[in-house]
C-alpha positions in Angstrom: -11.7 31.6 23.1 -14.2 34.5 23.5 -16.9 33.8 21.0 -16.3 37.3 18.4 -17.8 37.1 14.9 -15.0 36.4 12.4 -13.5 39.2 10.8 -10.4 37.9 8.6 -10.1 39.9 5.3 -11.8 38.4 2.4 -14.7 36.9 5.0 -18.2 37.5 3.3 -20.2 40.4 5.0 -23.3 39.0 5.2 -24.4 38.3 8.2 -26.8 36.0 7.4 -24.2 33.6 6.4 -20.8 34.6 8.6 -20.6 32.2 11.3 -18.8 33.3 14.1 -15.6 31.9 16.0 -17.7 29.7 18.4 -20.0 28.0 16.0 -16.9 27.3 14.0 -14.6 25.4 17.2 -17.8 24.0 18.1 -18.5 22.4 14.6 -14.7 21.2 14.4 -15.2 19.9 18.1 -18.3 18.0 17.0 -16.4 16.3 14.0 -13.1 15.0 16.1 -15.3 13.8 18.6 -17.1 11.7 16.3 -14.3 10.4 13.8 -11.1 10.7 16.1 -11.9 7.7 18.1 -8.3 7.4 19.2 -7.0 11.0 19.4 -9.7 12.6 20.8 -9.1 11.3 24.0 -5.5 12.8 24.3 -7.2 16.3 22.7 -9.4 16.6 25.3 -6.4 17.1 28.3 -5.1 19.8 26.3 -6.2 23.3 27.6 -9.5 25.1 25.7 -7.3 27.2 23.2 -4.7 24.7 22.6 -7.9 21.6 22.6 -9.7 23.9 19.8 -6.7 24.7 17.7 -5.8 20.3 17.4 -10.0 20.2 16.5 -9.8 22.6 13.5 -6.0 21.0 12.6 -7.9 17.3 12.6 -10.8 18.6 11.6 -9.0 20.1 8.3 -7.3 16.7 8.1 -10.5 14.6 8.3 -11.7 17.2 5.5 -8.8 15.8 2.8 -8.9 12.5 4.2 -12.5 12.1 3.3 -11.4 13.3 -0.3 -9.2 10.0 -0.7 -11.3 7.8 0.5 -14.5 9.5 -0.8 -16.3 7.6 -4.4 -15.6 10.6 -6.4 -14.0 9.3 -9.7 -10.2 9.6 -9.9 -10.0 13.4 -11.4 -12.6 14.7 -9.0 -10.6 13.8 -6.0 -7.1 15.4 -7.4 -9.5 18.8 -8.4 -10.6 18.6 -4.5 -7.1 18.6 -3.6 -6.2 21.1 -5.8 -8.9 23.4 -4.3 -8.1 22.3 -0.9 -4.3 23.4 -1.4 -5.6 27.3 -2.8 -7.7 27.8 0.3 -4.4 26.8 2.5 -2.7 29.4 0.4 -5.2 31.9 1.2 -5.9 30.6 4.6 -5.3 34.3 5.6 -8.3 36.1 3.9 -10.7 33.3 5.4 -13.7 32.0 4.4 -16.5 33.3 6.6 -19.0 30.8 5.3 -16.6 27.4 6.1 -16.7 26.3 9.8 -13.5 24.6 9.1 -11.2 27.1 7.7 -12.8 29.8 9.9 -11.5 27.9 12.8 -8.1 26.6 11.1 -7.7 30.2 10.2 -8.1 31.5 14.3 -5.6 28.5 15.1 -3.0 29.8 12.7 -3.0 32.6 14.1 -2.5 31.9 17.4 -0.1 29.4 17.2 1.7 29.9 13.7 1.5 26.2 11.9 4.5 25.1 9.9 3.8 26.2 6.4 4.4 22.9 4.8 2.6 21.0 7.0 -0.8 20.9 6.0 -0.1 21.1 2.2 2.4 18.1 3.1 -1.0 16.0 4.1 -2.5 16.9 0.8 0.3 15.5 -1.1 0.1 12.5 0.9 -3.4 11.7 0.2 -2.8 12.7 -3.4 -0.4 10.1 -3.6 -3.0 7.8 -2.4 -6.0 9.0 -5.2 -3.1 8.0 -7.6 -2.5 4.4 -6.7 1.0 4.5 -5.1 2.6 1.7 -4.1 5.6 0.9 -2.5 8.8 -1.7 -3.3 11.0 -0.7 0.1 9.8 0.5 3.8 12.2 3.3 2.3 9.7 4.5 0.3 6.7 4.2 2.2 8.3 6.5 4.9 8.1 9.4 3.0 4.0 8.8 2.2 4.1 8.4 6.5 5.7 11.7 7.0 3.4 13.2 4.9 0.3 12.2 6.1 1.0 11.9 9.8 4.2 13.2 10.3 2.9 16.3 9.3 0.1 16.8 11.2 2.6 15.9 14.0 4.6 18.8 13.5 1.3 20.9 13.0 0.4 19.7 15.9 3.6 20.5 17.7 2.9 23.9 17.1 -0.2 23.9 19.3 1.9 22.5 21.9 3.3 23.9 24.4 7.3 23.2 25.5 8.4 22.4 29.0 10.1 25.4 30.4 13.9 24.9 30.7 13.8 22.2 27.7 16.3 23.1 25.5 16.2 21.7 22.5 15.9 22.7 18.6 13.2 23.2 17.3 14.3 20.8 14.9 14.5 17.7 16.6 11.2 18.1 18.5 10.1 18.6 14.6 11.6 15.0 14.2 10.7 13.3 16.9 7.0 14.3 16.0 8.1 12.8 12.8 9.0 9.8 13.9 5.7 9.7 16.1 3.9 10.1 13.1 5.6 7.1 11.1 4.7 4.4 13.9 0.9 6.1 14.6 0.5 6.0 10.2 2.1 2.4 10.5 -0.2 1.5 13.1 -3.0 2.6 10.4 -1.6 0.2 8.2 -1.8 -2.7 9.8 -5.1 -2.1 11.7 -6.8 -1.2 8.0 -4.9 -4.2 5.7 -7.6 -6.0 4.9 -10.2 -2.6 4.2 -7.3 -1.3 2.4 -6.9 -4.0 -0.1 -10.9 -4.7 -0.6 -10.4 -0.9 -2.4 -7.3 -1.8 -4.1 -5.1 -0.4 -1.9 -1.8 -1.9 -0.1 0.9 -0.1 1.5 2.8 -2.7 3.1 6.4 -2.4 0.8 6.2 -5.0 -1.9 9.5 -6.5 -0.6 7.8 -7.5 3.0 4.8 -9.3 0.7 7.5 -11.2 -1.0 9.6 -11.9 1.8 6.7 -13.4 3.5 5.3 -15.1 1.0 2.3 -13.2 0.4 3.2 -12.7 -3.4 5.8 -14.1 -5.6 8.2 -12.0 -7.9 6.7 -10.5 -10.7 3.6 -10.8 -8.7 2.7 -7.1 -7.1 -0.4 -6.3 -8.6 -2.0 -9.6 -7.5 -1.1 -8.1 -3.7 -4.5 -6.8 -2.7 -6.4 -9.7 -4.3 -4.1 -12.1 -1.7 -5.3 -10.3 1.2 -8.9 -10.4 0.6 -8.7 -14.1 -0.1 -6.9 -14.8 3.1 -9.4 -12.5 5.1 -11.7 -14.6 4.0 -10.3 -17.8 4.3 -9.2 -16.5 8.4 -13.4 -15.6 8.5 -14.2 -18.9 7.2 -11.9 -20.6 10.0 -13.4 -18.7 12.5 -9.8 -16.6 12.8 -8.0 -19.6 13.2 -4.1 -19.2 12.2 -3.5 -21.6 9.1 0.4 -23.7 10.1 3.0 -21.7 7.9 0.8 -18.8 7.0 2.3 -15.3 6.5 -0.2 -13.2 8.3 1.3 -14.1 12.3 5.0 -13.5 10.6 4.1 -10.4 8.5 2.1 -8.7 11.3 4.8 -9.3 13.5 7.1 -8.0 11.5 5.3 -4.9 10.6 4.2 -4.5 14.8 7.7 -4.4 15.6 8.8 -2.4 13.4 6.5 0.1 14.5 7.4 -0.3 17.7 10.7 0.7 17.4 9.4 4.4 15.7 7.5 4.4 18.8 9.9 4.2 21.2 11.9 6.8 19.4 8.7 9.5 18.8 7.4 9.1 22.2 10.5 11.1 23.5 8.7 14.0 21.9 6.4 14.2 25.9 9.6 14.8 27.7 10.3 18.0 26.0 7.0 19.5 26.5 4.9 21.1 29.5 3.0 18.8 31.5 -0.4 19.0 29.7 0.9 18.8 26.1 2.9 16.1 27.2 0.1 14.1 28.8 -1.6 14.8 25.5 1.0 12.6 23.0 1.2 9.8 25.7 -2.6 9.3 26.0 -2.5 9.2 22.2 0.0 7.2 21.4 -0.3 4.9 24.3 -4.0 4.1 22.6 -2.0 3.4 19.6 0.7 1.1 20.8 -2.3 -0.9 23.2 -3.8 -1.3 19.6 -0.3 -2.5 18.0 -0.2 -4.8 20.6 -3.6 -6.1 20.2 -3.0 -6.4 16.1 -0.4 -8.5 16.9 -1.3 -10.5 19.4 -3.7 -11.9 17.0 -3.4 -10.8 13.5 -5.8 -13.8 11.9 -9.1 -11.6 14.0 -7.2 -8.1 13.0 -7.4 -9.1 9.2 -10.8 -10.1 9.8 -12.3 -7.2 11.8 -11.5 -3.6 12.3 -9.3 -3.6 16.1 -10.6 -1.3 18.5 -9.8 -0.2 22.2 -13.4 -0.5 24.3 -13.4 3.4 26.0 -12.7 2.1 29.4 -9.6 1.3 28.4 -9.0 4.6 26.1 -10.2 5.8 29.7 -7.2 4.2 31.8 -4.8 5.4 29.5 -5.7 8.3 29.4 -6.0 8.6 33.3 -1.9 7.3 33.4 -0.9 9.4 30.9 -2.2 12.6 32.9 -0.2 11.3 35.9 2.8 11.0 33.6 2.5 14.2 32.5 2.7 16.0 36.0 5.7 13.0 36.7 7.8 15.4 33.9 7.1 18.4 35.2 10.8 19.5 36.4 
């Protein structure tokens, strides 16, 4: 991306305070490599245009995200949103002086985003700032979809398709859907126990019951139960408790996830070998972190799971040689 001072209409003319095109992909570069741990490693197979354009789409998304989960009081956040959503709408006329939307704005335009997408996200985490919950895995999908489903599909824009694939455009939307379901269920599971320390559960109310984390009548007491058995799993030094729900609820949740996975992941054989190497080193990270959840959920709702970078690196390394295995 040649390095040319931004220009979109609206953009302030000062000088002094217009940033250009490369301070702005550089600054949105900077902030996925810090805070996408996971997906930065698939990001960085993707060819420089196509690497920038997923930096200012995450970089956008780490921007609303940090809203949610931000200490602002309850109205705040929802006025942040709200703001967020008018600059989408006027994504066009740019904003010379913001890093992020200068880039998001360059990425639009060279690989058109689905217009719902991004104001999809927002919705999501709105639903979070205003204490959502969930009775059925029914209605947690939707919440999914929104706030990684859609940045699959805004993602899939920035890819590129295998040539010959033929397909609609439709179902490779899905499919980066479904993707986006398993990667946001994945989230779930791997941030229980933070989750409920801030009030927050998204596991469906009729998994808690079912596994005896609550009783009926008893979904507001929901977070309170998983902090208490955190602690109790800390205090045992992660040592499973006979008859416990954790192992059973984890596993529950880990296959479930699995089988969005398996679904989604036939997203790579549809695109060229590059884009496709890009989704498998991303969600292979994702599904060696599944697996590591539930392989032992007591240490998962104790500590934060995490993939050492030699690993990241590995798969990474086999999902490049995957990707030219596609090609054809």
């Amino acid at each position: 991306m040649a390095p040319e001072r931004a220009t979109a209409a609206g953009a302030r003319s000062d000088r002094a305070t217009t940033i250009s095109l490369a301070e702005a992909y550089r600054h949105c570069e900077a902030v996925t490599r810090m805070q996408a741990a996971n997906f930065y490693w698939g990001i960085r197979l993707l060819p420089g245009p196509r690497r920038r354009a997923m930096c200012a789409v995450y970089a956008f998304a780490r921007r609303i995200d940090d809203i949610g989960d931000g200490k602002l009081a309850r109205e705040h956040k929802l006025s942040a949103l709200d703001a967020q959503a008018r600059v989408l709408a006027r994504l066009a006329e740019g904003d010379g002086t913001d890093p992020v939307i200068v880039a998001l704005a360059d990425a639009h335009a060279h690989f058109p985003l689905p217009p719902d997408a991004l104001p999809a996200l927002i919705e999501g985490v709105r639903m979070d700032v205003e204490g959502v919950r969930y009775e059925t895995f029914e209605e947690l999908v939707p919440y999914c979809r929104r706030v990684a489903g859609a940045i699959g599909r805004a993602c899939l824009a920035i890819f590129a398709l295998r040539e010959g694939a033929r397909t609609e455009r439709a179902h490779a939307d899905a499919l980066a859907d479904d993707l986006g379901v398993a990667l946001q269920l994945t989230n779930i599971l791997r941030d229980m126990r933070e989750d409920a320390e801030n009030g927050r559960v998204y596991l469906p109310a009729e998994d808690l019951r079912r596994f005896g984390v609550i009783a009926a009548g008893q979904e507001g007491e929901a977070a309170r139960a998983i902090v208490q058995r955190a602690g109790a799993a800390r205090a045992a030094d992660h040592a499973p408790v006979p008859g416990d729900w954790v192992r059973e609820l984890v596993g529950f949740e880990a296959r479930r996830a699995q089988r969005w996975f398996d679904r989604g992941i036939t997203l790579a054989r549809l695109l060229d070998r590059t884009s496709a190497a890009c989704v498998l080193a991303m969600a292979g990270i994702y599904r060696r972190l599944l697996a590591r959840i539930a392989a032992d959920p007591e240490r998962a709702l104790c500590e934060r799971a995490r993939l050492p970078a030699g690993e990241k690196a590995l798969v990474a390394a086999g999902s490049v040689l995957a990707g030219v295995a596609r090609r054809g």
